[in-house]
N, C-alpha and C positions, 0 to 999 in steps of 0.2 A: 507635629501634624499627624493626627490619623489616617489607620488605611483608608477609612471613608471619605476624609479629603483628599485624598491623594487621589483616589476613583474619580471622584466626581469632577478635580480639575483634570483628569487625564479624558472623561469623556467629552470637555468642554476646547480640549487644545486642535489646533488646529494641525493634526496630521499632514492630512493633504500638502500644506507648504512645505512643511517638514521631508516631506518624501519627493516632492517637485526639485531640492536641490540636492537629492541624492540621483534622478534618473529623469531625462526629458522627455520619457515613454512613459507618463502616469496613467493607471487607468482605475477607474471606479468598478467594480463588481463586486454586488451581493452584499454590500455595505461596508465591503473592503475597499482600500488602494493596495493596487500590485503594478508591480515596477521588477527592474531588473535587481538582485540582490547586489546592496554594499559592500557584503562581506564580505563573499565567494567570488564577487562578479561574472556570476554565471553566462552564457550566451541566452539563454531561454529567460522571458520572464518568469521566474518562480518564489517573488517576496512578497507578501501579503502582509498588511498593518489593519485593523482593525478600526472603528470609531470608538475604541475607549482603548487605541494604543497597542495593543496584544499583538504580535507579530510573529512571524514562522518563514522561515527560507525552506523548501519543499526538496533543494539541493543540498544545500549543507549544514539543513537541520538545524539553525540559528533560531533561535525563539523566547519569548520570556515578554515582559510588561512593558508598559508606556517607560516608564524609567528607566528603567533596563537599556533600552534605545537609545534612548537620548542620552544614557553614562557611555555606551559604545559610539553611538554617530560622533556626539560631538567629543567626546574622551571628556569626559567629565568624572569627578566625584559622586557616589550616590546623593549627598544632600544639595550640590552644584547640581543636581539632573533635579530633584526635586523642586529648586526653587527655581528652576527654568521653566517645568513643568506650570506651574502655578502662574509664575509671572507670563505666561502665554505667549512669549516671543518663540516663532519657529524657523529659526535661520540653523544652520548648516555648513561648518567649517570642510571640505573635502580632508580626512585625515588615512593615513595609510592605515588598514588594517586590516592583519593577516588572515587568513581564511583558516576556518577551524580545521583542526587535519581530522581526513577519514582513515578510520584503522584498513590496510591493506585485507581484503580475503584470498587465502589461498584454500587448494583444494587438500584435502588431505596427502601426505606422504604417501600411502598404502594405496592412492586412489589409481585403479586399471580400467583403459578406457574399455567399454562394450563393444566388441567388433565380431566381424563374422568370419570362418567361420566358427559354428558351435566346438567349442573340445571339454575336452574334462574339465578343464579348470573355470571353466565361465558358464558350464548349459544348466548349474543351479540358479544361474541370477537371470538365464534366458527364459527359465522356467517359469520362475517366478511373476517375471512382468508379460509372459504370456497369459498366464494366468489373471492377471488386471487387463487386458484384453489388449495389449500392446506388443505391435505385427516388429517386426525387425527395423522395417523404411522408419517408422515413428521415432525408434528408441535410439537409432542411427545420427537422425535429425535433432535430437535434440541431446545430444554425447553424454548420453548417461554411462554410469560406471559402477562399479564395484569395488567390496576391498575383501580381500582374503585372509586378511591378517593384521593384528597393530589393534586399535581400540575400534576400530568402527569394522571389525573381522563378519561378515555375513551382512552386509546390508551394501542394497542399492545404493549409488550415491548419485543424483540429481544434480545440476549444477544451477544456479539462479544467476542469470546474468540479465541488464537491461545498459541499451547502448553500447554493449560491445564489451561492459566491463563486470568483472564477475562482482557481484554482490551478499550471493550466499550460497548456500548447499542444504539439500535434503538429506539425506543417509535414514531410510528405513531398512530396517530390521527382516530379514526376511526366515530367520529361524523359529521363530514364536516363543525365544527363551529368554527374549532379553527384557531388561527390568524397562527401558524407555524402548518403546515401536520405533520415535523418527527420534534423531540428535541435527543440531544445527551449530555451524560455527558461530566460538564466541566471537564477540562483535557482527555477527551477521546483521544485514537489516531488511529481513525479509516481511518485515512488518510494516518496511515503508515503500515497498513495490509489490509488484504484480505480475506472476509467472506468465509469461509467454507474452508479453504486454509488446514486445516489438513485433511482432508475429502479425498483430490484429490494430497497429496502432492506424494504417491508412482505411480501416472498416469503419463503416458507419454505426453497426453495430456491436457491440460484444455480449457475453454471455461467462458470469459471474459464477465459477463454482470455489469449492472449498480447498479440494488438495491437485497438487500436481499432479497425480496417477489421473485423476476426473478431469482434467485441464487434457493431458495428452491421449487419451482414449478417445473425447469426444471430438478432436478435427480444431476446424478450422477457425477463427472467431470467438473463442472462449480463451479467458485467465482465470487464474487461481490466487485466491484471498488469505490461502494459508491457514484459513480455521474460517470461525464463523462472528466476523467484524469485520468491519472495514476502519482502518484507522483515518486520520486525517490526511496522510501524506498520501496513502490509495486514492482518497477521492480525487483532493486533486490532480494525481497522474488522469485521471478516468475526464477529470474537466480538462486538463492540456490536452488528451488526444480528440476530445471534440467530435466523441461518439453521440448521435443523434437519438440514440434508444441502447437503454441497458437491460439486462435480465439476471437477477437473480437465482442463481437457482443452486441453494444449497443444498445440505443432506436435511429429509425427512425432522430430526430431530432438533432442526435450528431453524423451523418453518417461522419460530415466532421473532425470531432475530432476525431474520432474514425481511420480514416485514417493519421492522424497527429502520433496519438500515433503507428499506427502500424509500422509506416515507421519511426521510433526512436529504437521501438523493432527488427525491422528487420536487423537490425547491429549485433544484437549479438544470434538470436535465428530463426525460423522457424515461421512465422506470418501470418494470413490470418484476411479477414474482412468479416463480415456475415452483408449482406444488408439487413434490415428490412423494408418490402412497408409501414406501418403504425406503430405507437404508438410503446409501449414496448413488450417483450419477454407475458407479463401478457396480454395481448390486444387481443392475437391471439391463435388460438387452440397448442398444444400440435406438432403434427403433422405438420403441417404451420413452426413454429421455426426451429423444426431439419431439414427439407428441407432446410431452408435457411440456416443453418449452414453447413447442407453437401456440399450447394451449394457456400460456401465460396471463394471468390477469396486472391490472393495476392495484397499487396497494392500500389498501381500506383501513385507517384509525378503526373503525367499528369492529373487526377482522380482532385484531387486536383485543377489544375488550370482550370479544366471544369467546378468546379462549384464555381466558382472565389474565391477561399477559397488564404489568403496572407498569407505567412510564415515567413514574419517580423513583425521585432518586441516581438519574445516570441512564448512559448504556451500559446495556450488560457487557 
């Protein structure tokens, strides 16, 4: 059978049953069904299945095709999931199956926490993130550190946690000699969260910027994206917390990505984009930002084709 049959009976099977005897909480959104995950069996609903089968656990990262599902749910063969697929029947054996394991993050060996008071050995790294505009109480508040020596020897190190559990680290560079500015741990996954995301998750609004330094400078109600995309697991975090208006507002030179992703978010939520005249949210006074975030607009397709930005082929 070809991939294009296999498509075509996967857009034809009936999901919906299929995922009603995995969880009695089913729900329709955005031409999903999301339910609680089989895998992980998380407390939070965070399993989404598609109408042509495509699925993603936003916990434990489980994801992969119509098939794919159906050889896990019911523990089948690939060609046993294929010809289940086709034959349309969507029943659901309840089978044990272990939850993918997540690789532990730890913080580096080398890593010393930030504390006061200043003495020789720390008032270069106090320096530093004074210099990104970041007062003592901030830097306190969120146990950023340092390392003096070992591989990550002159750099900030950040810590990334959501829900209590660590999930990555920053470690920027603060001597200007090193061949990488930021290093992040292997297996981190800070591409599927959002810095400070517990902080602002009972706000109604948030306020989207690029790096953690822009995150902790500007206060209260802003996360950080970690570059300039938002992946799929971001958005969703952004739709579980049931923020009522977003704002984008990246660095200056990712004004035209930053309207990419708005106009993806604006399907399913309230989105605006905060145009920056120069460099990052860290470049500019305190005052200077919030205006341009109060001054936010909605994001224009037309925007888009003025500044010859093409929308084939992918996000950037």
């Amino acid at each position: 059978m070809s991939n294009f049959d296999i498509d075509e009976a996967a857009r034809a099977f009936n999901w919906e049953t299929l995922m009603l005897g995995v969880s009695e909480d089913v729900q329709e959104s955005n031409d999903n069904w999301i339910c609680f995950c089989p895998f992980c069996h998380h407390t939070r609903i965070c399993f989404a299945v598609s109408r042509q089968g495509l699925f993603i656990c936003y916990h434990c990262h489980a994801k992969g095709n119509g098939v794919g599902l159906l050889m896990r749910l019911l523990n089948l063969t690939r060609s046993q999931a294929i010809e289940r697929l086709t034959g349309g029947a969507a029943t659901y054996d309840p089978v044990e199956i272990a939850p993918k394991p997540v690789r532990s993050i730890i913080l580096p060996d080398e890593f010393e926490l930030l504390t006061l008071p200043v003495t020789t050995g720390n008032a270069r790294f106090w320096r530093y993130l004074a210099q990104r505009r970041l007062g003592y109480s901030t830097v306190l508040r969120y146990r950023a550190g340092f390392a003096r020596t070992g591989p990550y020897a002159g750099r900030v190190i950040i810590p990334v946690s959501y829900h209590g559990e660590l999930v990555s680290w920053i470690a920027r560079d603060i001597t200007n000699t090193a061949q990488s500015k930021v290093l992040t741990p292997a297996g981190g996954r800070q591409s599927q969260h959002l810095f400070n995301l517990d902080a602002v998750e009972a706000w109604d609004t948030c306020v989207i910027v690029e790096g953690v330094f822009d995150c902790m400078a500007l206060g209260d109600g802003v996360v950080a994206s970690f570059g300039k995309r938002l992946s799929d697991e971001q958005i969703a975090l952004l739709l579980k917390s049931g923020f009522k208006e977003v704002t984008v507002c990246w660095d200056a030179d990712a004004y035209r990505e930053a309207q990419d992703t708005a106009l993806r978010l604006s399907s399913v939520m309230e989105v605006q984009v905060a145009l920056l005249a120069r460099g990052d949210p860290n470049d500019q006074s305190l005052d200077v930002v919030l205006r341009t975030i109060a001054e936010a607009r909605a994001p224009s397709p037309f925007t888009r084709m003025a500044t010859g930005y093409k929308t084939t082929g992918g996000n950037r």
